[in-house]
C-alpha positions as CSV (number, residue, x, y, z in Angstrom):
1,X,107.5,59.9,141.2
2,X,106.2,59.4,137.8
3,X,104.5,55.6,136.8
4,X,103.8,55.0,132.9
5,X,102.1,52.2,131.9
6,X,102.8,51.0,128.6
7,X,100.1,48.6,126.3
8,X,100.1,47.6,122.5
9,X,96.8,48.3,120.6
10,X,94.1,45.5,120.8
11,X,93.3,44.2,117.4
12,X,89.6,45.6,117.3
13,X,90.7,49.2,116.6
14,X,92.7,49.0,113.4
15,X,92.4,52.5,112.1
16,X,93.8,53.6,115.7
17,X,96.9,51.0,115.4
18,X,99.0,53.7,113.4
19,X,98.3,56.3,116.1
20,X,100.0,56.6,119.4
21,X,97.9,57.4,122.4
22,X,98.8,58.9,125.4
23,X,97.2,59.9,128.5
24,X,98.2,62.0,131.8
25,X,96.9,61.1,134.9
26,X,97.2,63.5,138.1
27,X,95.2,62.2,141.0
28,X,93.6,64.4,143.5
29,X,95.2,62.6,146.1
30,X,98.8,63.1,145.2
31,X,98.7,66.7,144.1
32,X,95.8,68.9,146.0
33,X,95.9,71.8,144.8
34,X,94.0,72.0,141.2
35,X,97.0,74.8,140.0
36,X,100.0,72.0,140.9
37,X,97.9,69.7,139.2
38,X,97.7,71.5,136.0
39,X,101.0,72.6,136.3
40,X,102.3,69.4,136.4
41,X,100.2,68.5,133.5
42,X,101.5,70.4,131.6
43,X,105.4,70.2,132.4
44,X,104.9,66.1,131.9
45,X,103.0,66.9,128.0
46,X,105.5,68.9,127.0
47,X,108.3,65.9,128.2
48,X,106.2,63.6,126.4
49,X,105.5,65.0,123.3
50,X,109.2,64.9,122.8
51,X,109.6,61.5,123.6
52,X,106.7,59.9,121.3
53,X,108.9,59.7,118.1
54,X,111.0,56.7,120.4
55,X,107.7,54.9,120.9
56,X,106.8,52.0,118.2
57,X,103.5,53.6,116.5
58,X,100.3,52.5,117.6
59,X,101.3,52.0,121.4
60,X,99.0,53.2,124.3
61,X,101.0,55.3,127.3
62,X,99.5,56.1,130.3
63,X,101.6,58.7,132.7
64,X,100.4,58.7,136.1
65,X,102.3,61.4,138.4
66,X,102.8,60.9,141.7
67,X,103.6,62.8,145.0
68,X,106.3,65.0,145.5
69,X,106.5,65.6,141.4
70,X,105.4,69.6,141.9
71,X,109.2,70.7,143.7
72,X,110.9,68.8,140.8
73,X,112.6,70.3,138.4
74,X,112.3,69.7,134.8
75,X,115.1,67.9,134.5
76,X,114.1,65.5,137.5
77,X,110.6,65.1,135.9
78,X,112.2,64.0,132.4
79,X,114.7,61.5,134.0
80,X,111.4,60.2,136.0
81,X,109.8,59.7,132.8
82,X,112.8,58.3,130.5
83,X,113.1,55.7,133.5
84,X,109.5,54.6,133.4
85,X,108.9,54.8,129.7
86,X,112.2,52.5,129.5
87,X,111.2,50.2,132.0
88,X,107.6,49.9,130.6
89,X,108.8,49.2,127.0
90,X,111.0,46.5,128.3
91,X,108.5,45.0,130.1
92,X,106.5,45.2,127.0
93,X,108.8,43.8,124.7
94,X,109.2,40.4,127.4
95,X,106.0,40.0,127.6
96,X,105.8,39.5,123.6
């Protein structure tokens, strides 16, 4: 229910490399109503800001919810996004 996409910093931004970035994405298409959106928004910033400390400094995350994250709880919606920040730093860490 929850994608992240994980990238390290390009070289051309060096004052930005000791900064992590993230980004929340809630498309129109997966959640219609602009309150669920918001909602969910929020719930996933919270989660995240928690989690940033585990990412290496200077990494880019982008979290893009999907349908049927509004009827999950909290919990739900954190073990989404431990799985896809996991899987993404992994993936990250192959590619080298």
């Amino acid at each position: 229910m929850v994608y992240v996409k994980i990238a390290a910093p390009d070289d051309s931004s060096l004052e930005l490399e000791a900064t992590t970035q993230a980004g929340i994405v809630v498309p129109k298409r997966e959640v219609a109503r602009a309150v669920d959106r918001n909602r969910v928004k929020r719930r996933l910033r919270h989660l995240l800001a928690a989690r940033l400390s585990t990412v290496p400094s200077g990494t880019r995350i982008v979290v893009r919810a999907l349908r049927g994250c509004t009827n999950m709880t909290s919990d739900e919606l954190a073990e989404y996004l431990d799985r896809g920040l996991r899987a993404s730093l992994q993936k990250e860490i192959a590619r080298g």
